[in-house]
C-alpha positions in Angstrom: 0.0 0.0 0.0 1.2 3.7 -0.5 2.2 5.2 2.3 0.7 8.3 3.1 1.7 10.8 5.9 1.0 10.6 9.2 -2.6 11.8 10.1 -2.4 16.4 10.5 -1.7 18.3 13.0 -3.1 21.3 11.1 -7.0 21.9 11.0 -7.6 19.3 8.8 -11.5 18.1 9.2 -12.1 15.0 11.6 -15.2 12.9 11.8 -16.5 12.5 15.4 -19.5 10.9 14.8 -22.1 9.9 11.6 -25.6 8.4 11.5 -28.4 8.2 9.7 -31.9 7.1 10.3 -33.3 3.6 8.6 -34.6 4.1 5.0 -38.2 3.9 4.3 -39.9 2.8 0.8 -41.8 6.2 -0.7 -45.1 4.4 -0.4 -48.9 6.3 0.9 -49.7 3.0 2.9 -46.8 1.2 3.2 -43.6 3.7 3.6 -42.1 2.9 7.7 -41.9 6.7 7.2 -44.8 8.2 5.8 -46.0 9.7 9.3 -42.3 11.5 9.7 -41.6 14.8 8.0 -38.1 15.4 6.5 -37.8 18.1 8.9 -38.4 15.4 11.8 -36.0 13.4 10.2 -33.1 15.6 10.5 -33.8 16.9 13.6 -34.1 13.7 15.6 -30.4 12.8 13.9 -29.5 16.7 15.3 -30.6 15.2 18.9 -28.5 12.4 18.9 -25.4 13.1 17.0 -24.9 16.4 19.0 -25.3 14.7 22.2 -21.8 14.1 23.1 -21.1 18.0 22.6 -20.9 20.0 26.5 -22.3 22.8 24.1 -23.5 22.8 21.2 -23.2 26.7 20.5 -19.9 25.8 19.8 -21.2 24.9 16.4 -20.0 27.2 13.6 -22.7 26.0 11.2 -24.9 23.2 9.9 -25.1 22.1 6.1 -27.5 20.5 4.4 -27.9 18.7 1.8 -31.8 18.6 0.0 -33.3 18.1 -3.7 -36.6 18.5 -3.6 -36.1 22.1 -1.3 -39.9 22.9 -1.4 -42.6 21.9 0.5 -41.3 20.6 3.8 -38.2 20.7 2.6 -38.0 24.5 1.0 -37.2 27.3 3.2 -33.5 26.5 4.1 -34.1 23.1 5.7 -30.8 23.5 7.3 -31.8 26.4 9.6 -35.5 25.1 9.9 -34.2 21.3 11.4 -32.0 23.0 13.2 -34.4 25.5 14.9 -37.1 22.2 15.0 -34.3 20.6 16.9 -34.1 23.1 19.8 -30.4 23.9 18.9 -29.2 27.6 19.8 -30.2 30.2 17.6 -26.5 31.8 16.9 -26.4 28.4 14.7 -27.0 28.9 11.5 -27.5 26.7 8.4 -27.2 26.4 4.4 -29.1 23.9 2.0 -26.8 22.5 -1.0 -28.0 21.0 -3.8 -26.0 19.2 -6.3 -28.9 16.3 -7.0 -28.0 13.2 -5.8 -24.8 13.9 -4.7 -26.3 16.8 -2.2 -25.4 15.7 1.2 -21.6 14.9 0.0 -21.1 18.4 -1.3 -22.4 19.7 1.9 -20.1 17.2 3.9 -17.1 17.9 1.2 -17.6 21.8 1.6 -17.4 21.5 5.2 -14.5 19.8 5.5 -13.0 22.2 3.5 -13.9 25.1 5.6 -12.4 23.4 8.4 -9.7 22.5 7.0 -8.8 26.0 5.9 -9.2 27.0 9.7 -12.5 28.8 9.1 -14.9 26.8 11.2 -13.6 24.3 14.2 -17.5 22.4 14.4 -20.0 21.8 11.2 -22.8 19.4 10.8 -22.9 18.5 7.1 -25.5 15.6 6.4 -28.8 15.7 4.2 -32.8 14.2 3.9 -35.2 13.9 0.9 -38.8 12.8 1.7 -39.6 11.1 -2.1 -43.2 10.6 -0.4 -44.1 14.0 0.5 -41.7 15.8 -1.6 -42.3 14.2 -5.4 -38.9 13.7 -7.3 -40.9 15.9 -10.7 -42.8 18.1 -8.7 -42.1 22.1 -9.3 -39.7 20.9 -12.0 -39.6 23.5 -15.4 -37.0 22.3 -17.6 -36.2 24.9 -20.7 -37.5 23.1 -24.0 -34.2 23.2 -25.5 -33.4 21.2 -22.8 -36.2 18.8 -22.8 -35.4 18.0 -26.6 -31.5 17.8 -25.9 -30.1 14.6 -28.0 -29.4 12.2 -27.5 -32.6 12.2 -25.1 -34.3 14.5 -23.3 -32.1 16.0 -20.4 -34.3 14.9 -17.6 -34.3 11.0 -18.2 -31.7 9.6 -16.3 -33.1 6.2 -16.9 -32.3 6.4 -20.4 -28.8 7.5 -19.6 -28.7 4.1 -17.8 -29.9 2.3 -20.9 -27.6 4.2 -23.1 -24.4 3.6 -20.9 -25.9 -0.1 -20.7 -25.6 -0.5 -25.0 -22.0 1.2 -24.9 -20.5 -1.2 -22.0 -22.8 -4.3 -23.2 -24.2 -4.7 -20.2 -27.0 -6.9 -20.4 -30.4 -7.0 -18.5 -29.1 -10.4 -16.9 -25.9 -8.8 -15.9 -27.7 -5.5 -14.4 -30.3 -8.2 -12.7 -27.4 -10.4 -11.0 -26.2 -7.3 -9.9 -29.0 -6.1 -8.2 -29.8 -9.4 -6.4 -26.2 -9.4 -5.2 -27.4 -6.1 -3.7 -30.5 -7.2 -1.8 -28.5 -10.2 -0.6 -25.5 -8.8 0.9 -28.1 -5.7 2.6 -29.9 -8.7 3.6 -26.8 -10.5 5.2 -25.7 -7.3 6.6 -29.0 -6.4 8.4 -29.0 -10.4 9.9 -25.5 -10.0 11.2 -26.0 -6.8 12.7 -23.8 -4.6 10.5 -25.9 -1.5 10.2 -26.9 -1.2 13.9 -24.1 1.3 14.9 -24.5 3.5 12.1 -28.3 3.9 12.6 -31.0 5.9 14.9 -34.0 3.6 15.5 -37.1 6.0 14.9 -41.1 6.3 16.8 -42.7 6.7 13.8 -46.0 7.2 15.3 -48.0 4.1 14.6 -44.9 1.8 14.5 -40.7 1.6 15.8 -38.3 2.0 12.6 -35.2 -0.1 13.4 -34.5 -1.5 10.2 -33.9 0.0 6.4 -37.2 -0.9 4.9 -36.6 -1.6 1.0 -34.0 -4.6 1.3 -35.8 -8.3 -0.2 -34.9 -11.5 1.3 -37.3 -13.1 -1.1 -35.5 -11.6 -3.7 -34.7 -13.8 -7.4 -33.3 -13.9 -10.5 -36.6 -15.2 -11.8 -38.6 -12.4 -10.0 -36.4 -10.0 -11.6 -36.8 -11.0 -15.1 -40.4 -11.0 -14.8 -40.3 -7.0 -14.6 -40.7 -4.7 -17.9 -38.1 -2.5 -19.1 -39.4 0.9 -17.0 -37.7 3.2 -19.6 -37.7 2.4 -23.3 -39.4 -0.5 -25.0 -37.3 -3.8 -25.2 -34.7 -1.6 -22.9 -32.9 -3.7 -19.9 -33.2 -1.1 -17.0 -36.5 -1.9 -14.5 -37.6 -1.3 -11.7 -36.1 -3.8 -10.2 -32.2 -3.0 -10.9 -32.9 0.4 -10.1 -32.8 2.3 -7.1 -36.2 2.7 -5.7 -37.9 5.9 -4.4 -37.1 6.4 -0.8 -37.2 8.6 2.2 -34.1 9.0 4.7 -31.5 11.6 6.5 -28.3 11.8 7.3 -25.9 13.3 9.3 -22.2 13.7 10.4 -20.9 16.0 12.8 -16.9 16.8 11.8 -14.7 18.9 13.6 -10.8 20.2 14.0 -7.7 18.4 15.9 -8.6 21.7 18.1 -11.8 21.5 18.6 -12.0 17.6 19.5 -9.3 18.9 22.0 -11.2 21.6 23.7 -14.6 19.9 23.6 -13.4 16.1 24.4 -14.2 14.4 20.7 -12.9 11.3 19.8 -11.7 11.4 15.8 -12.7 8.7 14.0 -11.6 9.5 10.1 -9.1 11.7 8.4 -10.9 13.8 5.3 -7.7 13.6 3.2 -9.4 15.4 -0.2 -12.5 15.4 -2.7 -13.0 15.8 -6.4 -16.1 16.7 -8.7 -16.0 16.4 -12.2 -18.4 17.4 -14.9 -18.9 15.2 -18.2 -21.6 14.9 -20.9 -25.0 13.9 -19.0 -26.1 11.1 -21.2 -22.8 9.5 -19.6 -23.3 10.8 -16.0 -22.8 7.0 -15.3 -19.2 7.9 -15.7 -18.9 10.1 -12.9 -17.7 8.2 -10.5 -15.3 6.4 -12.5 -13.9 10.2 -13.7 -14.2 11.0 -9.9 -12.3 8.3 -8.6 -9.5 8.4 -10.8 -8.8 12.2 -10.2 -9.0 11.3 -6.4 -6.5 8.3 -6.7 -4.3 10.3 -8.5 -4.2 13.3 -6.9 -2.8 11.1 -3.7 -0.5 8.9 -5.8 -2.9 5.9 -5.3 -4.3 3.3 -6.8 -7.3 1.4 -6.4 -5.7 -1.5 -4.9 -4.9 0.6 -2.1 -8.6 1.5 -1.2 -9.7 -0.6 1.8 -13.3 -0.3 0.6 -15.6 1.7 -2.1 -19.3 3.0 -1.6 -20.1 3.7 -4.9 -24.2 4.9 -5.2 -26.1 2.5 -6.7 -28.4 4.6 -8.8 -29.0 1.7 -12.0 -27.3 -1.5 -11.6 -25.9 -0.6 -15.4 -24.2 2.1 -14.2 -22.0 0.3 -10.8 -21.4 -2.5 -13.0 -19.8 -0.2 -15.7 -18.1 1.6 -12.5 -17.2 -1.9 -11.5 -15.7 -2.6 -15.0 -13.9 0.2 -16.0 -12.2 0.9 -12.4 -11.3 -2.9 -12.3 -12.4 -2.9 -8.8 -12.9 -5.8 -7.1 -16.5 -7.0 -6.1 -16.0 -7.7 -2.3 -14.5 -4.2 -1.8 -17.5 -2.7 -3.6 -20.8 -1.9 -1.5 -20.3 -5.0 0.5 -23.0 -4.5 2.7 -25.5 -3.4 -0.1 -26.2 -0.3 -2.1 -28.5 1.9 -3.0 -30.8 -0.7 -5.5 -31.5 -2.8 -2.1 -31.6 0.1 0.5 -32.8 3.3 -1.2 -31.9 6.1 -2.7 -33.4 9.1 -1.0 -31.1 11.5 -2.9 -30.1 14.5 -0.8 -29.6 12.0 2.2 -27.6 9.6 0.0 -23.8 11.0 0.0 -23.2 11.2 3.8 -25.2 8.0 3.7 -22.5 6.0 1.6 -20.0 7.9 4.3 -21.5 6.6 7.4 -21.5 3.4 6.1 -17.7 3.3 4.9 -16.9 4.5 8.5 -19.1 2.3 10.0 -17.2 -0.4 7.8 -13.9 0.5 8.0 -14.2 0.3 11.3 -15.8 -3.0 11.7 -13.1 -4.7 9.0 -9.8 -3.0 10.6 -9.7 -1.3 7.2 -8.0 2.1 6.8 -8.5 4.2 3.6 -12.2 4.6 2.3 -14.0 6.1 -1.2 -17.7 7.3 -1.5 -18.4 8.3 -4.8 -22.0 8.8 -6.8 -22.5 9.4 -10.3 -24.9 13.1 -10.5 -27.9 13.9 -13.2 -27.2 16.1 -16.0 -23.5 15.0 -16.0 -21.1 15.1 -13.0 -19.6 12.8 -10.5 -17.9 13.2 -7.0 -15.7 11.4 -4.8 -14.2 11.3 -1.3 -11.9 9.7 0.0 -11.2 9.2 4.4 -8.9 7.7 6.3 -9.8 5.9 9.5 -7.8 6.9 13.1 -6.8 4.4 15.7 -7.8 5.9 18.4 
């Protein structure tokens, strides 16, 4: 493995602590978290993830990361959860929005600022409600856009299919994939793996303890039985997709200074992040384009990456990632992704981080990548580095 140098002294950012809450199916009847708003959502995680602080005014700011920002979600959620959450007024809050890759900007941008010696204590996380908060609604695309070859710019399912002819990737190859998914979420929920990383939730009518979406009774033949969601005689369904969802996240990161003065424990190094832009027919490439720029920017390769979260938005897409990085399968997602546990997109990025920490830490493992591929054509990538304590 490359060796890298010794963990900062400086103010570079340090993550003391990341959850998130279980992820609910976007369903009227049948969603475990239809009766909690997005607001709810992030402030419960506020609660708990801030608990460990003597004094939470000590935070310098709180950023979040949010698609759909209207209806529950518009307003600034950041300062609205935060307010909902009975933290002091004097902290303030930002909503980011880079689509799916939301929540990661926000965490990426607040590392930064720490570890420029701006801020000493952030919160960066993110939530999307795709119940209450519809994934088209208040959308108004320019018609030059909506008639943008090689298909219209809003259809990222067809940039799934269209990255699925160019890699021949085949509807049984995106279908193994995503049963592969369901079965390792499945194996990871049985053994426990996702306990530390998540906030059991009252959601009214019922206690949420456990990501909702992942299918123990998932097949190969129940799979194939699904049509092609996007374009007739297409490969990508519903069923090696990710599937509307409703979650949060949230990470609180701090300074070698600050987990000094306020007692922290550092579990993670942020050594760097990269976003790239690219043609958004391809915006399956982004992580791939990401994670490249990443590796090389540290003199790395992929061999010396402990463990990838790469977001599984279309089961063409991470297998393309898969392929073209060379990476190797039990390294990649190995508890799951996001076709067996959910997508809900602004909560997604620090998602894929708690769950490397999490990992890393359960598996001894050292150096970490979450990476997601973003509509319209961009990708982004972190990379961490776990502390022994």
């Amino acid at each position: 493995m490359t060796t890298l140098p010794p963990p900062a002294s400086t103010p570079t950012a340090r993550i003391v602590a990341a959850r998130r809450t279980p992820i609910g199916r976007s369903h009227v009847d049948k969603g475990a978290l239809r009766s909690l708003r997005a607001d709810e959502l992030l402030a419960r995680l506020m609660l708990e993830v801030t608990r460990a602080l003597p004094d939470p005014a000590a935070i310098d700011d709180v950023l979040i990361g949010c698609v759909g920002q209207h209806l529950e979600q518009g307003k600034n959620i950041a300062r609205l959860a935060s307010l909902l959450a009975g933290l002091p007024a004097s902290v303030p809050g930002v909503t980011f929005n880079r689509l799916c890759a939301s929540s990661l900007e926000a965490f990426n941008t607040a590392a930064l600022r720490i570890g420029c010696g701006q801020d000493q204590l952030l919160l960066a996380g993110g939530v999307e409600h795709m119940q209450h908060v519809p994934m088209q609604a208040a959308i108004d695309y320019h018609t030059a856009l909506l008639t943008r070859p090689p298909f219209p710019f809003n259809n990222m399912g067809l940039a799934a299919e269209w990255l699925a002819t160019r890699d021949g990737i085949g509807r049984d190859d995106q279908d193994q994939w995503a049963l592969a998914s369901h079965q390792r979420a499945c194996a990871a929920q049985a053994a426990g793996r996702f306990d530390a990383e998540l906030l059991r939730l009252d959601g009214g009518d019922a206690r949420i303890e456990r990501d909702q979406l992942p299918r123990a009774d998932a097949s190969l033949a129940a799979l194939a039985e699904l049509k092609p969601a996007f374009r007739e005689g297409g490969t990508v369904t519903a069923g090696n997709a990710s599937p509307l969802s409703d979650g949060a996240s949230l990470t609180l990161l701090a300074s070698s200074t600050a987990c000094a003065q306020h007692g922290l424990t550092a579990r993670a190094e942020v050594l760097g992040s990269v976003v790239v832009g690219l043609a958004p027919e391809a915006m399956g490439d982004g992580p791939v384009l990401a994670i490249r720029k990443l590796l090389a920017r540290f003199g790395l390769t992929v061999g010396d990456i402990d463990r990838f979260e790469i977001n599984e938005a279309f089961a063409a897409q991470v297998v393309s990632n898969q392929r073209a990085l060379g990476l190797d399968a039990a390294r990649l997602n190995p508890n799951g992704g996001a076709i067996a546990l959910g997508h809900p997109l602004g909560a997604t990025g620090t998602r894929l981080v708690t769950t490397l920490l999490h990992g890393l830490e359960a598996d001894d493992g050292e150096l970490g990548i979450a990476a997601l591929c973003v509509g319209h054509g961009q990708g982004v990538a972190t990379l961490i580095r776990r502390l022994h304590a």
